[in-house]
C-alpha positions in Angstrom: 1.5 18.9 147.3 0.4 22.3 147.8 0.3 24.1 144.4 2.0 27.8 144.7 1.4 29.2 141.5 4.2 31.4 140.5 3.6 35.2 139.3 5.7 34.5 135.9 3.5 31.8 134.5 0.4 32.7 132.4 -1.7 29.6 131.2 -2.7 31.0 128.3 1.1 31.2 127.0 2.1 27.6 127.5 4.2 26.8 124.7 2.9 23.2 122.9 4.7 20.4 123.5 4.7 19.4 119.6 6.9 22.8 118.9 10.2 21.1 121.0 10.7 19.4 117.9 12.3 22.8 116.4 14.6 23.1 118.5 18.6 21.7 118.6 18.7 18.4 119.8 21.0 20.0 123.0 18.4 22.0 124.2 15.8 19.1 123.6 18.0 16.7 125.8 18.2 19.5 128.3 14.6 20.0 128.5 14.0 16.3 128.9 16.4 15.9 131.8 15.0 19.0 133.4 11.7 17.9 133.2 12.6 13.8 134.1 14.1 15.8 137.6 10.9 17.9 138.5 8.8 14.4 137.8 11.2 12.2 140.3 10.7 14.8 143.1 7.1 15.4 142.1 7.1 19.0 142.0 7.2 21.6 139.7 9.6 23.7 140.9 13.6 23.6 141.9 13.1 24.6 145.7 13.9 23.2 148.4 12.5 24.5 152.2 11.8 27.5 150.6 15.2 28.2 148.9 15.8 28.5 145.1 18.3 25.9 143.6 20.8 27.7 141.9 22.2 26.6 138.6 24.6 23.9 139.4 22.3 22.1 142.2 19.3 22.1 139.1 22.2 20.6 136.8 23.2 18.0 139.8 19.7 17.1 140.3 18.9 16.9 136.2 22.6 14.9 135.4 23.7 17.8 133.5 26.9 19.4 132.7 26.5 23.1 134.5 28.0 24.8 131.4 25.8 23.1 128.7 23.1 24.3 131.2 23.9 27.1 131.3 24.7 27.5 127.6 20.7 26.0 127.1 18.7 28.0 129.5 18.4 31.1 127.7 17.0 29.8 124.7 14.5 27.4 126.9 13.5 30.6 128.6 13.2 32.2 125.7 11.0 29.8 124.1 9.1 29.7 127.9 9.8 25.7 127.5 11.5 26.6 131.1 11.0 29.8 133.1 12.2 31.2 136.7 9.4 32.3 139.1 10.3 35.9 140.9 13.2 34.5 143.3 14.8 33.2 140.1 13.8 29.5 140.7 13.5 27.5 137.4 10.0 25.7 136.8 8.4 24.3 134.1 5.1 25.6 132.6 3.8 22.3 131.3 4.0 21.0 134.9 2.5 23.6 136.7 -0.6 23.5 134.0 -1.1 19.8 134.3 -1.1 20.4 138.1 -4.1 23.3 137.6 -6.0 20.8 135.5 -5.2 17.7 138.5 -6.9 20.3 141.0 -10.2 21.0 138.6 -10.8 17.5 138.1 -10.7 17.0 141.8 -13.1 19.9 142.4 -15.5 18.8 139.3 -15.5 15.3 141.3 -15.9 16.6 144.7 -18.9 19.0 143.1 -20.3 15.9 141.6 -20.2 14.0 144.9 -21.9 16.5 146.4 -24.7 17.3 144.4 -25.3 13.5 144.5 -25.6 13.5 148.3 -28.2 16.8 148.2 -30.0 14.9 145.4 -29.9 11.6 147.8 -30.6 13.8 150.5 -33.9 15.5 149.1 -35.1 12.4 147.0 -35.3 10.4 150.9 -37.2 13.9 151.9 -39.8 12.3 149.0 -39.0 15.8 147.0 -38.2 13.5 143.7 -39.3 10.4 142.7 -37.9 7.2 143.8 -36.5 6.6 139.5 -35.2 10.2 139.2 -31.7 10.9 138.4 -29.6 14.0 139.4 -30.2 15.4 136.0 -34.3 16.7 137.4 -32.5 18.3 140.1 -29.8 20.2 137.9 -32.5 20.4 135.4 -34.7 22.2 137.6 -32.1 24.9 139.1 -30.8 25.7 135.9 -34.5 26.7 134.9 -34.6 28.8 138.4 -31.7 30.5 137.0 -34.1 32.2 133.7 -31.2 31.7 131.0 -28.4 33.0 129.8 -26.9 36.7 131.2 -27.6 39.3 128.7 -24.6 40.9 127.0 -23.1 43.2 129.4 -23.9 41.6 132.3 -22.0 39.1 134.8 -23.5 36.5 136.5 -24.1 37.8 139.7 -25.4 41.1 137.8 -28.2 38.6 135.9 -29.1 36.6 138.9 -29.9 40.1 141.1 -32.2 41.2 138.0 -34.2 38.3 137.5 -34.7 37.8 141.6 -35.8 41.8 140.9 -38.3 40.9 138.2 -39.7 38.4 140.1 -40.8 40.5 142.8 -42.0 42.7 140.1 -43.5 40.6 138.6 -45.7 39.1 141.6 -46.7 42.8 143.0 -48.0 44.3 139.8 -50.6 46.8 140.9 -53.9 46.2 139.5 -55.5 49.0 137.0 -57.9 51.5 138.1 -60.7 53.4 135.9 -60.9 57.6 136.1 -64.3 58.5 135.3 -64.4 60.3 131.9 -68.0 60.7 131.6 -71.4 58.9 131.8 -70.7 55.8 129.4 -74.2 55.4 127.3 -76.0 52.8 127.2 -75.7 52.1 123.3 -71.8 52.2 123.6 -69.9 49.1 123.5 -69.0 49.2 127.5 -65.7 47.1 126.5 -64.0 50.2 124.6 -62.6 52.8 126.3 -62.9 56.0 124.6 -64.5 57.4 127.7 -62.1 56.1 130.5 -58.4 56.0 131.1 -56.4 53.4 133.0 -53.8 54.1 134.9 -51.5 52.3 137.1 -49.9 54.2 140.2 -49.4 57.3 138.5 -50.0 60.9 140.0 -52.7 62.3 138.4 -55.4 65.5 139.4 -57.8 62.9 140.7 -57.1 60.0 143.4 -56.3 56.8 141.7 -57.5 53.3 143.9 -54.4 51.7 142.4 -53.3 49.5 145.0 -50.9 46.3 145.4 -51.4 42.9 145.3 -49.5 39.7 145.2 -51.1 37.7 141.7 -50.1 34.4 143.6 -52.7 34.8 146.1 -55.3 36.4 143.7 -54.7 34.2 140.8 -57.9 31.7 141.3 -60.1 35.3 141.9 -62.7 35.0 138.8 -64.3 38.2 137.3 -67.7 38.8 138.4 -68.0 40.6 135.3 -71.3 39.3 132.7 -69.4 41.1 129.7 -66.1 39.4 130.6 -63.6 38.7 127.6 -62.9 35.1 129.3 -64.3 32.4 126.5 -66.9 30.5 127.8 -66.1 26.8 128.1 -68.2 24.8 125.0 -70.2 22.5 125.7 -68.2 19.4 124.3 -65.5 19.7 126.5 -65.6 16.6 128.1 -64.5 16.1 131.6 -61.7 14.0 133.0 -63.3 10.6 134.6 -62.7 9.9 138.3 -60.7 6.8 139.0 -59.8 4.6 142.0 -56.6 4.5 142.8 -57.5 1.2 143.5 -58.3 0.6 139.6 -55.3 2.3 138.4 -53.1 -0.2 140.8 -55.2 -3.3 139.4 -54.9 -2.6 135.8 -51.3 -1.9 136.1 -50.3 -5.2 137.6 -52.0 -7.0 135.1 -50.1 -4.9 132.5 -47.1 -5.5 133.7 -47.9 -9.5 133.9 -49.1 -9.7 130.5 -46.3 -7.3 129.1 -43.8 -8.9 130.8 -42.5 -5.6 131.8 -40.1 -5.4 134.6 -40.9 -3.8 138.2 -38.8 -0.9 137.6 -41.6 0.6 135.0 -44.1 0.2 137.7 -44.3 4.5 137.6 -44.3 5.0 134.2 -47.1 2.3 133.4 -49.3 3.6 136.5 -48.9 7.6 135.2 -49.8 6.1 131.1 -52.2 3.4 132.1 -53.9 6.4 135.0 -54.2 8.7 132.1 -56.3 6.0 129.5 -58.5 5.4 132.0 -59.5 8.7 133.0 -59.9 9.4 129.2 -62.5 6.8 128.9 -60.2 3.6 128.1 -61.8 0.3 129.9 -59.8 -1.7 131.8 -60.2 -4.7 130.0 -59.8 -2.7 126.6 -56.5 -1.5 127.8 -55.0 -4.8 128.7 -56.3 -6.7 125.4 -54.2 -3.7 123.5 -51.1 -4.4 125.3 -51.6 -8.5 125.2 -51.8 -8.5 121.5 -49.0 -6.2 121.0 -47.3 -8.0 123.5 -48.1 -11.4 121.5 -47.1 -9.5 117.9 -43.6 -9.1 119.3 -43.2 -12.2 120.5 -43.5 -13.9 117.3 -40.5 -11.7 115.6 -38.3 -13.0 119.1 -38.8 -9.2 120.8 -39.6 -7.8 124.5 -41.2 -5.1 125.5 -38.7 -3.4 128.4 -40.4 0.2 128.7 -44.3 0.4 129.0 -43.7 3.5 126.3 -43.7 0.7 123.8 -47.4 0.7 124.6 -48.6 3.8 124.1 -49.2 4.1 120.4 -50.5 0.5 120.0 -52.8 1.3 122.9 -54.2 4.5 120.9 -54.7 2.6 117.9 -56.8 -0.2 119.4 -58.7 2.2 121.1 -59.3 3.7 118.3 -60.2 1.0 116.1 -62.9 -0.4 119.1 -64.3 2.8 118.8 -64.5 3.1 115.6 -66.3 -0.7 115.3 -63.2 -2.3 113.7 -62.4 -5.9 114.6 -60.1 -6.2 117.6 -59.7 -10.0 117.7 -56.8 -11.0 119.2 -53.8 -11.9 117.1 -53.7 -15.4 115.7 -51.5 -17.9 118.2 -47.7 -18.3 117.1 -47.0 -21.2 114.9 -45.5 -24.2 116.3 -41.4 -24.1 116.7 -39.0 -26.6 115.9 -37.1 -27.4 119.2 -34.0 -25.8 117.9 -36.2 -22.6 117.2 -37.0 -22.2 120.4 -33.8 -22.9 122.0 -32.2 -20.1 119.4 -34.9 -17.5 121.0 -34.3 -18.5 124.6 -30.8 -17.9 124.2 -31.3 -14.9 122.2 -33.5 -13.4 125.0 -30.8 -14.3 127.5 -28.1 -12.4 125.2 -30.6 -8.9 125.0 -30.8 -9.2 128.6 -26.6 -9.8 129.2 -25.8 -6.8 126.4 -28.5 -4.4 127.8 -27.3 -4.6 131.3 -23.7 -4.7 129.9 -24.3 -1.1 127.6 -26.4 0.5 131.0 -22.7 -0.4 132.8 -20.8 1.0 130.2 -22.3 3.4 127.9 -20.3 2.8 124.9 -21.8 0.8 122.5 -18.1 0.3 120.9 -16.6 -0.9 123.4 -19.5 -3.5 124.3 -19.2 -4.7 121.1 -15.7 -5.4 121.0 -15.8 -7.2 124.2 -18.6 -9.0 123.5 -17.0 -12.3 122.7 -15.5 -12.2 126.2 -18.6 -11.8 127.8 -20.7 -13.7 125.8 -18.4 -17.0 126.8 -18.3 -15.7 130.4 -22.6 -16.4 130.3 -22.2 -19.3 127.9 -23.3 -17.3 125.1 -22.8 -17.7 121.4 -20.3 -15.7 120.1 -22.0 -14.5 117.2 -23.6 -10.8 116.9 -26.8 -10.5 119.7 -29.3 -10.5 116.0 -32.3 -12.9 115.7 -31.0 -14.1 112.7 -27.5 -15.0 113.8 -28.7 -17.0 116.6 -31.4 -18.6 114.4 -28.2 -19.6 111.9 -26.1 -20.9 115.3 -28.8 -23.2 115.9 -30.2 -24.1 113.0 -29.0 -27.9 112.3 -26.2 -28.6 110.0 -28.9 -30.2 107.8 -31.2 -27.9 107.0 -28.4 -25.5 106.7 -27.1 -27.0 103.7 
């Protein structure tokens, strides 16, 4: 249904539905009947090829008696419950506003949809990364955008300044020195009581100012000895070249021992890349996630992110260097049968309620269907905590 928008309605002026309860129950039954006619012939309107109904074909088509109609109208007008368009055809508001809001929805979803096919589009171009969501993408034109208009301006106002400062901004002309005088040789050369600087103004002498784009000159160094630039200290301590071939070794054997899954390949190559070139050994770096990887095991937990690494990896560095002992941790003790059954099945459980709350997103709602789905993957019923599944399993026994 094409949506014709009459000149008479104003969406800012639609009555609320919760203030029909004021009026007589005549003009409430009227309303309703109106209203349960526009909804039968899906529209919002009483026309028909172009021609306005007049008042007894709406009371035909609503089951109405034409002169309690007619009696209710004025006061539904009145109250804009019901209005007439500029031929005098009678609509309702309410209608034509939930319409308005049908069409935005369908245009948020079809602007969604396509900002997922340019993201798909330029993600297979290699422009993102093969984990990225849509959110870098919007992420990254809203900062092209600079922020909020200032007050005053509209958007397209805004957008035409910043693209103007940003020209500006890249064609800056350099500053040029008017001789004031022989500078001597006991004067600090880095004041300038004895030279101006000017930038493309007219003055009596010729100024050298000239133009030039800071992109391209942006590596140009000064040649200058008495340059303000701070020297780099000596303790500065370059960045060590690694192999890619190392980085791609010490992150397979991370992800082994951390039992980490494929899908944080990228995140453990960009932390485990950065260690190294700070000085971390391979073999240092793996020991720091084993152990950590063997602490949580004995409280029943998994690692699913290598960023569950990082800080333990800090600290045993840390501690290596600073000559404290980095044995490993001591083995697990020995499990009764039942132990181990209850962390098996409490593993599985994480694994079903994670990939259940990625689905859904409400943590609510996963809980409360949780029983459900827990006897769908012949699961416990109880709540996915280390302790409940340690009391499911634990034998009648020992319980008491």
């Amino acid at each position: 249904m094409t949506l014709h928008i009459p000149a008479t309605f104003d969406r800012d002026d639609v009555p609320s539905m919760a203030f029909l309860k004021v009026l007589p129950a005549e003009l409430r039954g009227v309303f309703h009947s109106l209203m349960d006619a526009l909804k039968s012939a899906r529209d919002v309107v009483f026309r028909v090829g172009g021609r306005a109904l007049d008042d007894v074909q709406v009371a035909q088509m609503a089951c109405e008696n034409v002169e309690v109609l007619r009696r209710a109208l004025p006061e539904l007008e009145l109250t804009r419950f019901v209005l007439r368009d500029d031929d005098g055809a009678l609509y309702s508001p309410h209608l034509v506003e939930r319409q308005i809001r049908r069409e935005e929805r369908a245009q948020a979803r079809a602007e969604r949809q396509r900002r997922l096919d340019e993201f798909q589009a330029r993600q297979d171009a290699g422009e993102f990364a093969p984990e990225a969501s849509v959110k870098v993408m919007t992420s990254r034109a809203n900062a092209a955008k600079g922020g909020r208009p200032r007050k005053g301006e509209t958007s397209e106002q805004a957008r035409e300044r910043r693209e103007r400062e940003a020209v500006q901004q890249r064609e800056m002309r350099l500053l040029s020195p008017i001789s004031g005088g022989a500078v001597s040789e006991t004067e600090n050369q880095n004041q300038f009581s004895k030279a101006v600087l000017v930038s493309g103004v007219s003055v009596s002498e010729p100024v050298s100012g000239f133009s030039v784009d800071l992109e391209l000159e942006k590596d140009i160094s000064p040649s200058d000895s008495n340059s303000t630039k701070p020297a780099e200290t000596e303790t500065d301590k370059p960045a060590l070249e690694i192999s890619e071939a190392m980085i791609s070794q010490t992150v397979a054997r991370v992800l082994k021992i951390g039992r980490l899954p494929d899908g944080q390949a990228g995140f453990a190559k960009s932390i485990c890349g950065r260690f190294l070139r700070d000085g971390v050994p391979a073999d240092v770096l793996v020991e720091a996630v084993k152990q950590h990887a063997e602490k949580m095991a004995l409280n029943g937990d998994t690692a699913y992110k290598m960023g569950a690494f990082r800080k333990p990896i800090e600290r045993f560095w840390a501690d290596h260097q600073a000559g404290v002992s980095t044995a490993p941790a001591p083995q697990p003790v020995a499990r009764e049968d039942w132990e181990e059954q209850a962390l098996e099945v409490y593993a599985k459980a994480q694994e079903v309620w994670s990939e259940a709350f990625r689905l859904k997103r409400d943590f609510s709602a996963v809980k409360r269907d949780w029983p459900e789905l827990a006897k769908a993957h012949d699961l416990p019923t109880c709540p996915v905590e280390r302790t409940a599944y340690l009391d499911w399993y634990r034998p009648q026994a020992q319980a008491a």
